[in-house]
C-alpha positions as CSV (number, residue, x, y, z in Angstrom):
1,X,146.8,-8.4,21.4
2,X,143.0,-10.4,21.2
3,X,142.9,-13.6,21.5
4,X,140.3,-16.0,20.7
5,X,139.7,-19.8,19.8
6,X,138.5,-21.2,16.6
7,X,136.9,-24.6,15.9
8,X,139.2,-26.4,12.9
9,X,138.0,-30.4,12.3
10,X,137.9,-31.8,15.3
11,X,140.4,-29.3,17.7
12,X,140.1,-25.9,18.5
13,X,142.8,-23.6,17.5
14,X,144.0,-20.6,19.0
15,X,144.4,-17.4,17.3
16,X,146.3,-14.5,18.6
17,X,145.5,-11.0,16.8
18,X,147.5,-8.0,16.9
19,X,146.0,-4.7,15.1
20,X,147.6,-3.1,12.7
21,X,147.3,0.3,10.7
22,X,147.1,-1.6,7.6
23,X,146.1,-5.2,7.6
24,X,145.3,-7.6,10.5
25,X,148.2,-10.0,11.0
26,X,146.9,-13.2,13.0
27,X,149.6,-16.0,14.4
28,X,147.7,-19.5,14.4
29,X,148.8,-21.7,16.8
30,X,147.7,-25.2,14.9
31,X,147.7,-27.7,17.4
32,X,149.4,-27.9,21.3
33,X,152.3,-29.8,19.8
34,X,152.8,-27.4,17.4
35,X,152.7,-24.8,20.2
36,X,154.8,-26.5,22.3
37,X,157.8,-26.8,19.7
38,X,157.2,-23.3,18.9
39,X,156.0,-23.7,15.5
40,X,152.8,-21.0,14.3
41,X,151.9,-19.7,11.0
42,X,151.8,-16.0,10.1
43,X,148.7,-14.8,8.3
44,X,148.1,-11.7,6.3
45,X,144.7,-10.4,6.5
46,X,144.2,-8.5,3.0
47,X,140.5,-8.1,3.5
48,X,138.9,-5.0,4.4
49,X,135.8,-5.8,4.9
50,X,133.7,-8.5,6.3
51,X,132.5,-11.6,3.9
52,X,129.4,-13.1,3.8
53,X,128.5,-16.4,2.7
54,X,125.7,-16.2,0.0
55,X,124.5,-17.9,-3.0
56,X,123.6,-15.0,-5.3
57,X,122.8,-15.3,-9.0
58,X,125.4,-13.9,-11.3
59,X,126.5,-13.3,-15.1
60,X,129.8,-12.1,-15.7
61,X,131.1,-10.4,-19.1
62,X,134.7,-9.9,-20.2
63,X,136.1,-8.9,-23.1
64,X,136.0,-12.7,-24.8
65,X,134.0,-14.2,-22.3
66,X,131.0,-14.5,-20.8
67,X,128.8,-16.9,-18.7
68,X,126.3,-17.7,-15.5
69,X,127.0,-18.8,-12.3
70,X,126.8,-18.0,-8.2
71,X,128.1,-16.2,-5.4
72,X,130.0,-17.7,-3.1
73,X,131.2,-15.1,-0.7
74,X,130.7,-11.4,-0.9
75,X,131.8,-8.0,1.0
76,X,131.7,-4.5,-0.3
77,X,135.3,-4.7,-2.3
78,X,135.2,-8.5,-3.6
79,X,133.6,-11.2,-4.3
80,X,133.8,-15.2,-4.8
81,X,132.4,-17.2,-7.2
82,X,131.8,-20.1,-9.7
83,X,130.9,-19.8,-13.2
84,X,130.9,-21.2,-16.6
85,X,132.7,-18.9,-18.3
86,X,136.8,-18.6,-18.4
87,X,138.3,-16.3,-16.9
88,X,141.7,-14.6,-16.7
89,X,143.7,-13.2,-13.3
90,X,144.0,-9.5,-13.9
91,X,141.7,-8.9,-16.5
92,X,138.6,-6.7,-15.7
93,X,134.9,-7.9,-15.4
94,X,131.2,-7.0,-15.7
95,X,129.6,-8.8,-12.8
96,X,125.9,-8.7,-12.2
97,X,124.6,-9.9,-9.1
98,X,121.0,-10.4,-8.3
99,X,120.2,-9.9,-4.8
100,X,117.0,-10.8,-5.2
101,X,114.1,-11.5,-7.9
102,X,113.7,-7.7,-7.9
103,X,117.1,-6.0,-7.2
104,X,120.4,-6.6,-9.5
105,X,123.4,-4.9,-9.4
106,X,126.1,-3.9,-11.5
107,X,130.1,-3.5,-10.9
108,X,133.6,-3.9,-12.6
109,X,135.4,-5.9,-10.6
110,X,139.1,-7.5,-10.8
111,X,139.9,-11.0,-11.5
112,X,142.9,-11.7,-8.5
113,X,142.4,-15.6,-7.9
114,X,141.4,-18.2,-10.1
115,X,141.9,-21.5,-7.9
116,X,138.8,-23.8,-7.6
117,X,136.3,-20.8,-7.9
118,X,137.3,-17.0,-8.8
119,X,138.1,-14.2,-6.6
120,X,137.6,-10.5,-7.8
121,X,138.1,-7.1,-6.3
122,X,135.8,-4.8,-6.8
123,X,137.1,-1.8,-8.8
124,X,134.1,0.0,-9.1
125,X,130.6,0.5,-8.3
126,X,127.8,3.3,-8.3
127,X,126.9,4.8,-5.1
128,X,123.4,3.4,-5.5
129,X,124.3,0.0,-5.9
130,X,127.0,0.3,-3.2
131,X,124.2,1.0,-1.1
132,X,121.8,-1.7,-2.3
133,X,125.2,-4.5,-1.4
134,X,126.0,-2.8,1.9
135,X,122.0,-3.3,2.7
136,X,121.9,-7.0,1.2
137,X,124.6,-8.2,2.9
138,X,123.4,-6.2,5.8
139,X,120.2,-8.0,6.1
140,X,121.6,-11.6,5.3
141,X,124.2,-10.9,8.5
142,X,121.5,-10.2,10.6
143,X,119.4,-13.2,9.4
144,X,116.4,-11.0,8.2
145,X,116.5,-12.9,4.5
146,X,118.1,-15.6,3.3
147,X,121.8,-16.0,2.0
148,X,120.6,-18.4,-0.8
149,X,122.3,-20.9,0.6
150,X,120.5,-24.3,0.4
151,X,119.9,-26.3,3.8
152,X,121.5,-29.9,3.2
């Protein structure tokens, strides 16, 4: 078991971590009250690889629908984002994301969440555009170019 504490408002909160073949599970102890009746949340980590915060340019294409809009989040098997156009949970995408003015990439990707801004699993992508993600995100981690994200 890891254990760790993480800031949340204006307490700290700790999390106890317990690997698993599958899946992370975490129990998040909210508050010391909360601990000390015995009361903690379970949570499911589904993710399988790390997100990054960035602000990327985006169109997305389905079959009816189309628009514009921006990254939120991204790893290498989803994504989250706003857009303009109106999208349906389950249905498959087009989504092209440019990393910068230069480099775009291309992937079909999943709509599994569409509360406040849309979550999508990425289904596919070419090896070569794998590659240019893995090295975007990559680079943004280690602070060598900009997420996109504005300061203020």
């Amino acid at each position: 078991m890891l254990s760790s504490v993480e800031a949340c408002g204006s307490e700290d909160r700790r999390v106890e971590t317990w690997p698993h073949p599958s899946t992370e599970l975490r129990m998040l102890d909210c508050t010391d009250s909360e601990l000390a009746t015995g009361m903690v949340i379970p949570m499911i980590e589904r993710r399988r690889e790390k997100r990054t915060d960035v602000r990327w340019p985006i169109r997305v294409a389905g079959i009816s629908t189309s628009g514009e809009g921006r990254t939120i989040d991204a790893s290498l098997c989803g994504l989250l984002f706003e857009t303009d156009a109106d999208l349906e949970t389950d249905r498959l995408v087009t989504v092209r994301i440019a990393l910068d003015a230069n480099t775009s990439i291309e992937c079909a990707a999943q709509i599994v969440r569409a509360v406040n801004a849309y979550a999508a699993e990425i289904r596919y992508i070419s090896a070569a555009d794998r590659q240019r993600l893995s090295f975007a995100l990559m680079m943004v981690n280690e602070g060598a170019v900009s997420s996109g994200m504005s300061s203020g």
